[in-house]
N, C-alpha and C positions, 0 to 999 in steps of 0.2 A: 504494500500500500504506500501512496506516497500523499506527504504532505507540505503543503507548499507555506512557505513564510516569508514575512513583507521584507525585503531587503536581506534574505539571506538567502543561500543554498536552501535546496528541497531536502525533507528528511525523506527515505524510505526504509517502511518494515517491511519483516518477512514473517509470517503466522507458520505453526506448522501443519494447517489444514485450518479450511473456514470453519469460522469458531474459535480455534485454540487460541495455543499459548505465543507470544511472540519471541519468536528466536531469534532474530539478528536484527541490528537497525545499521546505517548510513549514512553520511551526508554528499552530498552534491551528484553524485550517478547514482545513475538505479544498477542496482548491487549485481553481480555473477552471480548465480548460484551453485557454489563449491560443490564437493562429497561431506564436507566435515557440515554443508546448512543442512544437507540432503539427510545426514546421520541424523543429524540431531530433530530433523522431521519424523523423522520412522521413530526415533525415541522417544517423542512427545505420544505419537500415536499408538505406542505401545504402554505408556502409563495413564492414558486419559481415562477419566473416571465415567464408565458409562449412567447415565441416569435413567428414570424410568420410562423418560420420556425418547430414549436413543434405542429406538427399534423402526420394524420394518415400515410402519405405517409412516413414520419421519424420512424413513426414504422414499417410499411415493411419493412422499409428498412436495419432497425437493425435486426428484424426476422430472414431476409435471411440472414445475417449473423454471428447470431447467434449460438453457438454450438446445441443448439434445433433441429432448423431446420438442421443444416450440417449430422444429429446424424442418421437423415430419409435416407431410401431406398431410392434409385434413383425414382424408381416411383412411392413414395411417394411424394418426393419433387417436379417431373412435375406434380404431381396433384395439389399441395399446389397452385406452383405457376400460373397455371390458373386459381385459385380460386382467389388468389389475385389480377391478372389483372380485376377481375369484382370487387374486392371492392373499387380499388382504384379510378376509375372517379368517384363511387358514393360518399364514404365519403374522400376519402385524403386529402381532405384541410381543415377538421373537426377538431379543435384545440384539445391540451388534457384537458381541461379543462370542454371542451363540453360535453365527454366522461364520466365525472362525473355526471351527474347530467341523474338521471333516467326517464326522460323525453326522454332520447334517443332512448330509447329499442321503443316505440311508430316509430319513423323514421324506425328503423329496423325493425318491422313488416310490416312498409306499403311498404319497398323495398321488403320484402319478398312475400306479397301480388302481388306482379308489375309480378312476376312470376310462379304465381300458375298455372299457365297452364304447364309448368313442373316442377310437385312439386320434380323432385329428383335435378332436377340442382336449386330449391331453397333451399333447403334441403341442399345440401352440399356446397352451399356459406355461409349459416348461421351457419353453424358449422364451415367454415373455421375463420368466421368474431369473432365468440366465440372461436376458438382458439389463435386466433391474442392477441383479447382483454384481453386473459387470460394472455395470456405471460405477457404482457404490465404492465398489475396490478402484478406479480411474481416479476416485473422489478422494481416496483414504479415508473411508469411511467405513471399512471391513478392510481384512486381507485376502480374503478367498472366494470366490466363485465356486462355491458347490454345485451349483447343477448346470456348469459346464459343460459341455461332450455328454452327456446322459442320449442314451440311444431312443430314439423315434419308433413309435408304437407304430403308424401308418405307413405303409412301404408303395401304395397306388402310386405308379406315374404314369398321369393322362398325357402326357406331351406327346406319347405315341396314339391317341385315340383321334379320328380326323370322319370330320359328317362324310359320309358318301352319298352320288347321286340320286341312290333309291330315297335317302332324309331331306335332300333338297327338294326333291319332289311330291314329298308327302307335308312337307310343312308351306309351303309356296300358297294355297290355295288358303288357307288359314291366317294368313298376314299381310296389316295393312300395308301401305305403297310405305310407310315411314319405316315400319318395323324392316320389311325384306330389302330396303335400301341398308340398313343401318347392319343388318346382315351380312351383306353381299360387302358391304366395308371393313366387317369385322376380317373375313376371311381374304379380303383382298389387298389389308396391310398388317396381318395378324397382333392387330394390336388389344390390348385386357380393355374389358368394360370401363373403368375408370380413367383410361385414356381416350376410347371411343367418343365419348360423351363428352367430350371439355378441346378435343381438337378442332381446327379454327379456321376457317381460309386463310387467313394470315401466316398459316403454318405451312402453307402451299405454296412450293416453289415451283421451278420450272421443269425439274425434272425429279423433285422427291418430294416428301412430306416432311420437313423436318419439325419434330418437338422435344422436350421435355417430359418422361414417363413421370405418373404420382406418385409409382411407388417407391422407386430407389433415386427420385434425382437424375434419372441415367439422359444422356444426350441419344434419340435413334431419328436414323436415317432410312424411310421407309422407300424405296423406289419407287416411282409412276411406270407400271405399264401399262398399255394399250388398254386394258382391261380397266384397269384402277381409274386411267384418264378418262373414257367413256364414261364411267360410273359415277367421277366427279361431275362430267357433263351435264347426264340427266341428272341430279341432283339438282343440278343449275345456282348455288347458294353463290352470293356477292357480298355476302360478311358473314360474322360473327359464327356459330358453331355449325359445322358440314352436316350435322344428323339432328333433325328436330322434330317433335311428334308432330300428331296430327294439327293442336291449335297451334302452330308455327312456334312452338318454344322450344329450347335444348331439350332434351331429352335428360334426365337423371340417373342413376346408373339403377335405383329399385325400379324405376316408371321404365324401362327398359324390360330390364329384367321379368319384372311382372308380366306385362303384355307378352315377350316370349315365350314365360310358360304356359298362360293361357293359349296361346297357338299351339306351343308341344301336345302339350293335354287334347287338343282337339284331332290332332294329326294321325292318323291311321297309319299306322307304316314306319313310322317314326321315332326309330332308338330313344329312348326315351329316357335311358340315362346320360344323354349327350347335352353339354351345354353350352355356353356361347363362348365360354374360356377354350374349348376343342376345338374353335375355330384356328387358334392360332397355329395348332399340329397342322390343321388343312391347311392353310395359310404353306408355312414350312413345306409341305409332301407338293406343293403346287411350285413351289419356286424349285423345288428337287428337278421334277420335272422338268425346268425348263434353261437343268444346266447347271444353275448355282451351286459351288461346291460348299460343303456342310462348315468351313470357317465363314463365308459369306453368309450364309443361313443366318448361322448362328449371329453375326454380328448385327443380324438386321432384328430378332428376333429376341435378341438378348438371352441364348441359351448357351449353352455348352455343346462344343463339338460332337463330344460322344452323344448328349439329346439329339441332335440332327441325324449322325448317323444312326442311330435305332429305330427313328420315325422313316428314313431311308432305307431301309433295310425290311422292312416290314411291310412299305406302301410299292415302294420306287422300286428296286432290286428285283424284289419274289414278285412284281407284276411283270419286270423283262423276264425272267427265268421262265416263268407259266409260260408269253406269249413264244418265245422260243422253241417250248419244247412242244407247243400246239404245232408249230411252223414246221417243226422235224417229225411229229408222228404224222402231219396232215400228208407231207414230202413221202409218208412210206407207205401210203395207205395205196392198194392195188388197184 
């Protein structure tokens, strides 16, 4: 911290974590910080006296306001924070000291266990509780991350599951002109519902789509093909967001979502554990097709080589092998 006075040098301190005690002061430059400030931080945090009020609930509660958490997508952070209304009756009154000590991670398995009946909603409280916990230790406000690396109950990767033509055609007759545009956009820049919804003609260049994903921050570079360019055309939008319902407004990612499933639901034919996040596999097995190698893919897509290749392997690959050995038994046939 530093403090300024009239006609002299600036003092600055050095705390051993927000709250503590101060460990070094200075005058005129803002101080180095040594091994020997650095020690005597980890020693202050090793003798501070926890009080009753130094538990988990005191860490939520700085999280959320935290630049961290502030720094997240909006619906990121509604997700964060129903993740942490389920860890707070369980641990909040779990002093920080408890948190030390690796005996803990055992408690956090057996909460994790209390829900393995839906291992995704275990799955991503325990990676919220290891995000918390991480901060916390970043903070010096714990030393350990117990339920770091803890193994993932839910093993499903849909990255390989992608609509086929028989779905396109069973759901087409069931959806308004808004819905099956906002569709045919999903799959033709495989972008997540929450991106769908909030991209912009402003975002439209001359020969890509470029934005800002909500989830991670990430920079993507969607290409315009022939296909994608047509489908902005009929669309025909000259501002503000490229997909909007019926009474001319954005669409929302639930007001989406909804309408979709009421079409699925209506749809005879229609896989019906497919959702509109499976576009972006079709998306993927459609650029396979048309050349793109699986780092390209993937950079456009924002997955991992080896996702590409599997969704290639499955879609792309074992449809030339079939057509192949059709062409060779047709070739023998008398």
């Amino acid at each position: 911290m530093r403090k300024l006075r009239d006609g002299k040098s600036a003092l600055f301190y050095v705390y051993a974590y927000r709250g503590g005690p101060q460990i070094h002061s200075c005058e005129g430059e803002r101080p180095t910080i040594t091994p020997e400030i650095l020690d005597a931080a980890a020693d202050a945090r090793r003798h501070r006296t926890a009080t009753a009020s130094d538990n988990l609930d005191r860490i939520i509660t700085a999280y959320l306001a935290s630049p961290e958490y502030k720094g997240l997508g909006d619906r990121t952070k509604a997700d964060y924070r129903i993740e942490l209304k389920k860890i707070g009756p369980r641990f909040g009154k779990v002093p920080y000291p408890v948190w030390n000590d690796q005996r803990m991670r055992a408690d956090v398995m057996s909460w994790r266990s209390e829900m393995a009946d839906k291992p995704r909603t275990a799955d991503k409280a325990v990676v919220m509780l290891a995000t918390l916990l991480g901060w916390a230790v970043t903070e010096g406000l714990i030393e350990r991350n117990v339920a770091a690396g803890i193994p993932m109950l839910y093993k499903s990767n849909r990255a390989a599951i992608i609509w086929t033509e028989a779905d396109w055609q069973a759901i087409e007759p069931h959806c308004s002109k808004e819905l099956w545009q906002g569709l045919r956009f999903a799959a033709l820049t495989g972008m997540r519902l929450g991106d769908l919804v909030k991209v912009s003609v402003e975002h439209v260049g001359p020969s890509a789509i470029v934005f800002i994903t909500s989830k991670r921050d990430r920079r993507v570079v969607v290409p315009i093909f022939d296909e994608l360019r047509a489908l902005l055309k009929e669309i025909g939008r000259e501002a503000g967001t490229i997909l909007q319902n019926s009474r001319g407004k954005p669409w929302t990612e639930s007001g989406f979502g909804g309408v979709f499933q009421k079409a699925k639901n209506k749809a005879r034919g229609f896989d019906i554990s497919l959702r509109i996040h499976d576009l972006r596999g079709t998306y993927a097995t459609w650029l396979a097709r048309r050349g793109l190698t699986d780092q390209e893919i993937g950079r456009i897509v924002a997955w991992s080589e080896q996702q590409v290749a599997e969704i290639r392997r499955r879609y792309v690959d074992e449809e030339h092998v079939v057509a192949s050995l059709v062409e060779r038994l047709n070739a023998r046939t008398p």
